[in-house]
C-alpha positions, -999 to +999 in steps of 0.1 A: -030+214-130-032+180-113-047+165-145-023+179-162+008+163-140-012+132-141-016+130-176+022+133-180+033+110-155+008+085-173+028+091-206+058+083-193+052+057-177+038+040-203+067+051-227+093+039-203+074+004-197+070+003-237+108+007-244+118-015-217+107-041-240+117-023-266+154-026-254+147-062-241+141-075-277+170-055-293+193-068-269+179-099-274+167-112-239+132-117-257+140-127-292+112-123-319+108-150-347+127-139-376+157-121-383+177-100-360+173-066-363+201-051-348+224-062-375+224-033-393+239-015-368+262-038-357+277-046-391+268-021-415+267+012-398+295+006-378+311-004-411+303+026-421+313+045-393+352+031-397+351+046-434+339+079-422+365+080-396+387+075-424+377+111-441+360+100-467+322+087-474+320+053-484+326+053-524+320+017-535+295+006-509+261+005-527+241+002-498+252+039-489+220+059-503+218+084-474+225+122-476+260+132-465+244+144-428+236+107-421+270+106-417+262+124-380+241+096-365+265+068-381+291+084-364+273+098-331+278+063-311+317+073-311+307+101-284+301+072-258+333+055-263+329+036-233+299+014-247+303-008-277+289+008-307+255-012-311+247-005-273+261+034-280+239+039-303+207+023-290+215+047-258+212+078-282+183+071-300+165+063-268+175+093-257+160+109-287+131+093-284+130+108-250+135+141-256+106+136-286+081+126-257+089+158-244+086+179-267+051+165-279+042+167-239+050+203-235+036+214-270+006+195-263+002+213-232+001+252-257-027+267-267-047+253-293-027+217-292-034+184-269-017+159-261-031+130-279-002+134-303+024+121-271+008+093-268+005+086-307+041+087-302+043+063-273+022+041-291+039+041-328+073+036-318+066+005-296+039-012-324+068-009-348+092-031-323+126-032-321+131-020-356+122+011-342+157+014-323+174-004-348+178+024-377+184+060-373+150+071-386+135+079-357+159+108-351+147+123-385+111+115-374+121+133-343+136+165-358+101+167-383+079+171-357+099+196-344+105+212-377+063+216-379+062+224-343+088+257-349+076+267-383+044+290-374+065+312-350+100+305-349+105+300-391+140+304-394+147+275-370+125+258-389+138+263-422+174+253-409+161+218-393+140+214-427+179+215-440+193+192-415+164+169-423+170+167-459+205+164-455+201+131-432+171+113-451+157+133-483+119+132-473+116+157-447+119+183-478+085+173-478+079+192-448+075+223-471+039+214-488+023+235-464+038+266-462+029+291-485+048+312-507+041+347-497+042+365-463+070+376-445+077+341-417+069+322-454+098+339-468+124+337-437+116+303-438+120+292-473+148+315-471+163+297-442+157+259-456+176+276-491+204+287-473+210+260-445+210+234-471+233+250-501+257+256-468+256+222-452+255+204-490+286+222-499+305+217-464+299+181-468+317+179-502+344+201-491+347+181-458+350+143-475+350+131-508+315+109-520+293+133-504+268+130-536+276+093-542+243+082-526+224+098-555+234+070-583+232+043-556+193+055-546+188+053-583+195+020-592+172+007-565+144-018-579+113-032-565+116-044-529+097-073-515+074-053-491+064-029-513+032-020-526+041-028-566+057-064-550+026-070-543+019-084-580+050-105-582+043-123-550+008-133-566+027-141-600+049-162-583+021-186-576+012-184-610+045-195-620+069-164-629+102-174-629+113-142-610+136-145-578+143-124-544+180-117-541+198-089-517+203-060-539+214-027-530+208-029-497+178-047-497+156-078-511+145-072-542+123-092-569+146-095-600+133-112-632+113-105-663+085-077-652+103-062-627+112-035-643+080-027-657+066-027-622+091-005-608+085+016-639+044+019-630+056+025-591+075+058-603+043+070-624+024+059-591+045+084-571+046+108-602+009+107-598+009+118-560+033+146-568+010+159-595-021+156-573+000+179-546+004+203-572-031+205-583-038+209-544-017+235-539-028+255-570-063+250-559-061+255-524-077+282-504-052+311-482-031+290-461-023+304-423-042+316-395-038+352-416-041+345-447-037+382-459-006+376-442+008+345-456+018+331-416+022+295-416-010+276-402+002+245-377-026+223-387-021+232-425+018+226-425+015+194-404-017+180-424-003+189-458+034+174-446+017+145-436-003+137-469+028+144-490+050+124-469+020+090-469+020+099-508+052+093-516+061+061-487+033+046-501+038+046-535+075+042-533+095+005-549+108+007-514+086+007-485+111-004-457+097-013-421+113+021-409+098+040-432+066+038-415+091+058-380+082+089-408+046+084-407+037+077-368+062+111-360+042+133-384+005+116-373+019+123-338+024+160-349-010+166-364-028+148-334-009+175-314-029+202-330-063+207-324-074+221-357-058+195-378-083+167-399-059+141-404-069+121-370-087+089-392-056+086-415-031+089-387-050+061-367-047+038-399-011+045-403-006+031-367-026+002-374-004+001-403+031+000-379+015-024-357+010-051-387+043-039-401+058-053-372+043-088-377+056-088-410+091-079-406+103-094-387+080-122-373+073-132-406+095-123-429+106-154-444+066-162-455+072-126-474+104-136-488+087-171-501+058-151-510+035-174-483+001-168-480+008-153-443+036-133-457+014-117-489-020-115-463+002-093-439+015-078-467-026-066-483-030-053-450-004-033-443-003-020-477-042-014-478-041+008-444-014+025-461-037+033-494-067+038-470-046+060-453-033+082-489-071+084-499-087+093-468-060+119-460-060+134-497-096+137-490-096+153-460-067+174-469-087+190-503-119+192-483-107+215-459-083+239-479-105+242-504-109+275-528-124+301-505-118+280-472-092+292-444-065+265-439-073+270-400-107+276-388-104+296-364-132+310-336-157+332-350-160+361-328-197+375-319-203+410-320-216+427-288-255+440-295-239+477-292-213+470-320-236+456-342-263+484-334-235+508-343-227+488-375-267+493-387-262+527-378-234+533-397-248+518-424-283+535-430-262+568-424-247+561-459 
């Protein structure tokens, strides 16, 4: 018990000394080379915010390619209407982040589970920097690793916050690559998810015109600077392509001849992973702790979320620093659980929000010049990330395999009676 209480008071500690700086660099008392984060919330989603006031979601604003639920968190600062609404909303997703320590502390502390996964946390969030309090992604990370933290034994709940997720950032839908599709808690919760998001979907578009707007805005999105496929223009830049980085949709893009061709080859790319999740899931062995059963497995829905989830982040035109608040909350989860394999990939994808950090935004003009800093932090982020998709694929395949239990679980040993009845019973036959 007293390593216990001193292993939590360590986590905290260290998670309240990291986001001390944290807040000291979005509030700009220490200010990091590059661009300010925080402007995003200042201008845009409190832009946004004034629109949604208004009733309605915001209809000609092309940089609007969230979900109608990301309308909560835009919105949620007005609850402290005593702060300004940068400062209100930095206040709520530190208490989120909070309350996600937490819960990764007292799940850790289960059956089963450890809490190597807290301090994964602790860890990601502050290697990211400031961008980590400077979007609303962490909140969805947040509400995953719950998601895969309810889904063996409370499915329902977990079905409903697979909704919520999908209706504040699309990917957590991911969340379902695990679960099997027999078995009674496999039903309730793909039953649940169903239900909960055909009823918040449709409240949305009663509630406020635009509620599906963000669907033709997402899809005219092109190939962003920091993405994997940029990767070639930057080099063909040097070689004298005539392509240029302009703001586009909510973000720098590479427009020019080719572009198209390599945003093209990104959606096969991610076409690709979805196909090899398929071929997975056709090929895997039972999933859950019963597989006669059909239950849920914790290490089997978090490794599997966490593969499809790296898949698709990786191989997207858009690979935003925030994106990677996805992949440290789900490596968090399966560090949490003992029986999951993904603890090599989840370390790179760290690594990977450590250097992500350098790059945006310390040195985020050399990416936008294409710079040889700029494209070397981008090869390294990028290659942890593919390191990351391959070794987790691996690992993922190797242990769900035909005729392999998702979960290993312990193999009982029969007393010398029972198996001396067992001989007797069968020589009797």
């Amino acid at each position: 018990m007293t390593g216990t209480g001193s292993g939590t008071a360590a986590a905290w500690t260290a998670w309240a000394a990291t986001r001390a700086l944290l807040l000291l660099c979005v509030f700009r008392v220490l200010v990091l080379p590059g661009p300010d984060v925080t402007t995003d919330v200042s201008e845009i989603y409190h832009g946004w915010s004034e629109v949604l006031r208004s009733g309605t979601f915001p209809l000609d604003d092309v940089t609007w390619q969230y979900p109608p639920a990301a309308a909560l968190p835009v919105l949620a600062p007005g609850l402290l209407p005593f702060l300004s609404y940068t400062t209100a909303f930095t206040v709520l997703v530190l208490a989120v982040d909070a309350a996600a320590l937490a819960l990764f502390l007292r799940v850790g502390r289960a059956p089963g589970h450890r809490r190597t996964g807290a301090w994964a946390w602790i860890a990601g969030v502050a290697l990211l920097g400031p961008t980590a309090y400077a979007r609303y992604d962490l909140m969805v990370a947040a509400v995953a690793a719950a998601t895969l933290f309810a889904a063996a034994r409370r499915p329902r709940t977990a079905g409903a916050l697979i909704a919520l997720g999908a209706l504040l950032k699309v990917w957590p839908v991911l969340l379902l690559t695990g679960v099997p599709l027999r078995g009674r808690r496999a039903r309730a919760l793909w039953g649940s998810a169903a239900g909960w998001a055909a009823a918040l979907m449709l409240a949305a578009v009663v509630a406020a015109p635009g509620a599906l707007s963000f669907l033709t805005f997402q899809r005219d999105r092109g190939t962003e600077v920091e993405s994997l496929g940029a990767l070639v223009l930057h080099l063909a830049r040097h070689a004298g392509w005539s392509g240029e980085v302009q703001l586009h949709y909510g973000s720098l893009e590479f427009l020019g001849p080719g572009v198209p061709l390599v945003s093209a080859l990104s959606l096969a790319l991610t076409g690709a992973a979805l196909a090899w999740l398929v071929h997975w899931r056709l090929r895997a062995g039972p999933f859950g702790e019963r597989a006669e059963c059909g239950d849920p497995a914790p290490a089997t829905l978090c490794d599997a979320a966490f593969t499809a989830v790296l898949l698709f982040t990786t191989t997207s035109r858009v690979i935003s620093p925030q994106y990677l608040l996805w992949l440290v909350g789900l490596a968090a989860a399966c560090l949490t659980v003992r029986a999951s394999r993904q603890g090599p990939p989840a370390v790179l994808v760290l690594l990977a929000a450590g250097v992500t950090q350098l790059e945006f935004p310390v040195s985020f003009a050399d990416v936008v010049e294409s710079d040889a800093r700029g494209i070397a932090l981008l090869v390294l982020r990028n290659g942890l990330l593919v390191a990351a998709c391959l070794v987790a694929c691996r690992r993922l395949r190797a242990h769900t395999g035909p005729g392999l239990a998702a979960v290993p679980g312990p193999v009982a040993r029969p007393s010398l009676n029972s198996a001396r009845g067992a001989h007797t019973r069968a020589t009797s036959r």
